[in-house]
Legacy VTK file of the C-alpha trace (Angstrom):
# vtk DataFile Version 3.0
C-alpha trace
ASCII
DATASET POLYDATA
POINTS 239 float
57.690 109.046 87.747
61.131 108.197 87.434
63.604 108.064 90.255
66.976 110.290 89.440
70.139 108.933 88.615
73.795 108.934 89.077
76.446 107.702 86.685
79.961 106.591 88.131
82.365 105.466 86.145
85.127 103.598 88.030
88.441 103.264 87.034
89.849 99.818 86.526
91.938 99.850 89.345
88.713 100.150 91.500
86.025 97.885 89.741
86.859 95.160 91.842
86.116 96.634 95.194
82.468 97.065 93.253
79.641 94.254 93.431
80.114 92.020 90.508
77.349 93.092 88.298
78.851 96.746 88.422
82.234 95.393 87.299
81.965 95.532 83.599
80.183 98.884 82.901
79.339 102.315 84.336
77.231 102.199 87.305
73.751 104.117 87.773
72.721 104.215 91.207
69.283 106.019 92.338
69.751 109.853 93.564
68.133 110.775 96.928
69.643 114.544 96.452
71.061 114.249 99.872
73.946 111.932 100.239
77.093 113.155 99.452
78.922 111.643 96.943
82.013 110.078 99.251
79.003 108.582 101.111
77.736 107.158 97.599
81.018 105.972 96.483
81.890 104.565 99.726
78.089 102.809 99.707
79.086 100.575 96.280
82.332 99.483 98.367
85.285 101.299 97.929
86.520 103.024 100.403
87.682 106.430 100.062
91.286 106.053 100.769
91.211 104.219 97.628
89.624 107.289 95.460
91.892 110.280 93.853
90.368 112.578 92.274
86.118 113.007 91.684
85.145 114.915 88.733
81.193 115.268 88.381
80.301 116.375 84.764
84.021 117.584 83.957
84.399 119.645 87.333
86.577 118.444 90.345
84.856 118.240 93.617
85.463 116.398 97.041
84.002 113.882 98.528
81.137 116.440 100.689
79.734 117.284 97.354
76.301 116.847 96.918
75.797 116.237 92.554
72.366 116.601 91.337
70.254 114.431 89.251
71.436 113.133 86.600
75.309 113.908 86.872
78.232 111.570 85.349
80.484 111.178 87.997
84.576 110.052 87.577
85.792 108.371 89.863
89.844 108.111 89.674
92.099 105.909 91.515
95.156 107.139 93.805
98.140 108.569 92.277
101.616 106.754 92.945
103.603 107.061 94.431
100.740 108.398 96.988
101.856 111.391 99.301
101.103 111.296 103.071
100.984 114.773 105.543
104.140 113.399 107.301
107.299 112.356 105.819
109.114 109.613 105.967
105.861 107.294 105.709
104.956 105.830 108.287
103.015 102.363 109.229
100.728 100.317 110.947
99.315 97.039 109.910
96.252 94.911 110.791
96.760 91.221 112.223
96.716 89.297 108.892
99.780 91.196 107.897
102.589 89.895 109.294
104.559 88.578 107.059
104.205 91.952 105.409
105.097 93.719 108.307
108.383 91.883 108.809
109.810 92.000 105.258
108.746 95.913 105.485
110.991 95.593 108.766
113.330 94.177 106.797
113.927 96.912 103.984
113.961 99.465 107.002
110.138 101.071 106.920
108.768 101.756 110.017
106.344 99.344 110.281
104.041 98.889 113.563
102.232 95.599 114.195
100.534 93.225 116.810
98.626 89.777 116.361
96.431 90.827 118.448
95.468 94.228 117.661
91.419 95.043 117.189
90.162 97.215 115.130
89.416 100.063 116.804
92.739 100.116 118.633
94.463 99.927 114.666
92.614 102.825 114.071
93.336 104.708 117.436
97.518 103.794 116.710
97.235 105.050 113.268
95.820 108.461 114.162
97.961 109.263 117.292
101.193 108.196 115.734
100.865 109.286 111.969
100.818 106.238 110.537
98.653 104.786 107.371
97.077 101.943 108.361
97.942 98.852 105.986
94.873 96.483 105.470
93.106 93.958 103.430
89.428 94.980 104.998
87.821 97.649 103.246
85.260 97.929 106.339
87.869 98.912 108.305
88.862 101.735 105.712
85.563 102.885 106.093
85.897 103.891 109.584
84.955 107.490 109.630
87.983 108.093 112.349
90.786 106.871 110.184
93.016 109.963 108.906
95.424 107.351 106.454
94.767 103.507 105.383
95.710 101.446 102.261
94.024 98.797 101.030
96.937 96.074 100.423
96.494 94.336 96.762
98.090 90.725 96.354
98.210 87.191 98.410
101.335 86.289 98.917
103.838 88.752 101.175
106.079 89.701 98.108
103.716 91.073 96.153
102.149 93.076 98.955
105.513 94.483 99.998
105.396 95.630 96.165
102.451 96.951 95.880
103.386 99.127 99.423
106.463 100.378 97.790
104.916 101.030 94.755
102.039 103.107 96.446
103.847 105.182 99.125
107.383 105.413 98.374
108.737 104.930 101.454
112.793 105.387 101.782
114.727 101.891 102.429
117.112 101.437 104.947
117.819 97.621 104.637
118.800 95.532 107.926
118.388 98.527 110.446
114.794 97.532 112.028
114.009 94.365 114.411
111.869 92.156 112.389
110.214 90.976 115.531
109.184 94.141 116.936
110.600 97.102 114.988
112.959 98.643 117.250
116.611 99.683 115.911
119.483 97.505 115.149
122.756 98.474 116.162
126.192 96.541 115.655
127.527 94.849 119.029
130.805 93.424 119.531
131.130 89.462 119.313
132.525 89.295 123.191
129.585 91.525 124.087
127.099 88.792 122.924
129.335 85.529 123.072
127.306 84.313 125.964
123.845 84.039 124.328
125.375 82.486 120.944
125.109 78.762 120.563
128.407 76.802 119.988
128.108 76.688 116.193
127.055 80.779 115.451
130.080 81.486 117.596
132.422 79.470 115.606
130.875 80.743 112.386
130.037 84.160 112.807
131.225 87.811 113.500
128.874 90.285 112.692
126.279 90.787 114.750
123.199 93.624 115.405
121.273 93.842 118.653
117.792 95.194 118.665
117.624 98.623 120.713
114.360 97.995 122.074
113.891 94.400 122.676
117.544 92.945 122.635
116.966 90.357 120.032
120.511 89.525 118.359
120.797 89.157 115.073
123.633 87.693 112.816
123.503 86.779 109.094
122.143 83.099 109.252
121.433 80.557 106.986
118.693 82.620 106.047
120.435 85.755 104.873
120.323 84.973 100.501
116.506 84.301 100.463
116.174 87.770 103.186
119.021 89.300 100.980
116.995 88.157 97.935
113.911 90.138 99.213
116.089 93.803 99.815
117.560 93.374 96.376
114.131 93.625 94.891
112.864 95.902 97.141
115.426 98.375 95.884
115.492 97.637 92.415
111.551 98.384 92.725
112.701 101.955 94.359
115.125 102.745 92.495
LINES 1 240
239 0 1 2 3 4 5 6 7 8 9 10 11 12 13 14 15 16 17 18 19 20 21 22 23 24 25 26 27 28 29 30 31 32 33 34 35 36 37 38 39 40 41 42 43 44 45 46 47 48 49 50 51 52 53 54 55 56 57 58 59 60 61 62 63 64 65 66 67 68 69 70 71 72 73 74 75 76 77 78 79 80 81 82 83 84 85 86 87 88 89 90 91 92 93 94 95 96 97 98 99 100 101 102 103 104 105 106 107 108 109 110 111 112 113 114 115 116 117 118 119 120 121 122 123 124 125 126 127 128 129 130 131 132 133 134 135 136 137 138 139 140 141 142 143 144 145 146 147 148 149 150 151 152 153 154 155 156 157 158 159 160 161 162 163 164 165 166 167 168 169 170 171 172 173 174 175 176 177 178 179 180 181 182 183 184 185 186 187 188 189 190 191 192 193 194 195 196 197 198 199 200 201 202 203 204 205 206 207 208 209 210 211 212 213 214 215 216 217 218 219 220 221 222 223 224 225 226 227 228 229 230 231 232 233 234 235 236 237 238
């Protein structure tokens, strides 16, 4: 006798979390009658913070429900910009982010990160601050624990600093967060940090920003047009 089926049908946003042979075409997977179908969904690879809305034969359901045998099953990507239960977003972001994590510093989103940073102490972060935690592992999605993730699309740090701000929405606030370790900036006086300046930023500079939390001093370098370069598109992405 036949084994019962399910039919998902991914959309196209998702197919590539999906093993290559169910890339192309709806997938039918064997029904036990027991799993639910987040566990189902979650068992072909993507990970439910990934998933908007399920519809089984027509009807929405969530991710507990149990379809019978046989059922076609929807399965729609998140909406953006993606709501979170706290507002202003906030974030955290696993150790291969951090060039992401400083250009998010950089157009003002509260953005947490360490280099050294396991797993399970990401996920424990996320949860007791309300933050979404930004990653590039869809294992670590999977954690049962984890109230808000993201899975980060793109390889270079530009276009995963666009596909955050497309996503979540989060409101800019250019050159007001430490790059190095997220703290607030706030404008010092030249005289007030004179003696930590070399001999050429004093002669060529006025403007300067102090971190609140770590003290770092800040000035705009011979780096500012590329960094300048990356808040103008930032905002012309937001609007």
């Amino acid at each position: 006798m036949d084994q019962p089926t399910l039919h998902l049908g991914f959309a196209a946003e998702l197919r590539f979390f999906l093993p290559r042979r169910y890339r192309c075409a709806p997938v039918a997977v064997p029904h036990d009658g027991t799993s639910s179908l987040g566990h189902v969904v979650e068992s072909l690879g993507v990970p439910l913070t990934e998933v908007g809305a399920l519809r089984v034969d027509g009807r929405t359901v969530p991710p507990s429900h149990r379809p019978g045998p046989g059922s076609t099953v929807e399965v729609a990507g998140v909406r953006r910009p993606q709501g979170v239960p706290w507002s202003p977003p906030r974030f955290v972001l696993d150790v291969h982010l951090g060039a992401l994590a400083r250009r998010m510093r950089l157009v003002g989103v509260d953005s947490a990160y360490r280099n050294d940073a396991d797993d399970d102490e990401l996920v424990v972060q996320a949860n007791a601050e309300h933050r979404v935690l930004l990653t590039q592992d869809r294992g670590l999605l999977r954690r049962r624990r984890l109230r808000a993730g993201g899975f980060v699309r793109g390889a270079h740090p530009d276009e995963q600093l666009a596909d955050v701000l497309d996503r979540f929405a989060p409101p800019l606030a250019p050159w007001t967060r430490c790059t190095a370790c997220n703290g607030e900036l706030a404008e010092v006086r030249k005289a007030d940090v004179e003696p930590e300046l070399l001999p050429g930023t004093r002669a060529t500079y006025d403007s300067f920003v102090r971190c609140r939390a770590c003290g770092r001093v800040y000035w705009p370098g011979a780096h500012h047009r590329r960094l300048a370069a990356i808040v103008a598109a930032a905002e012309r992405r937001t609007g």
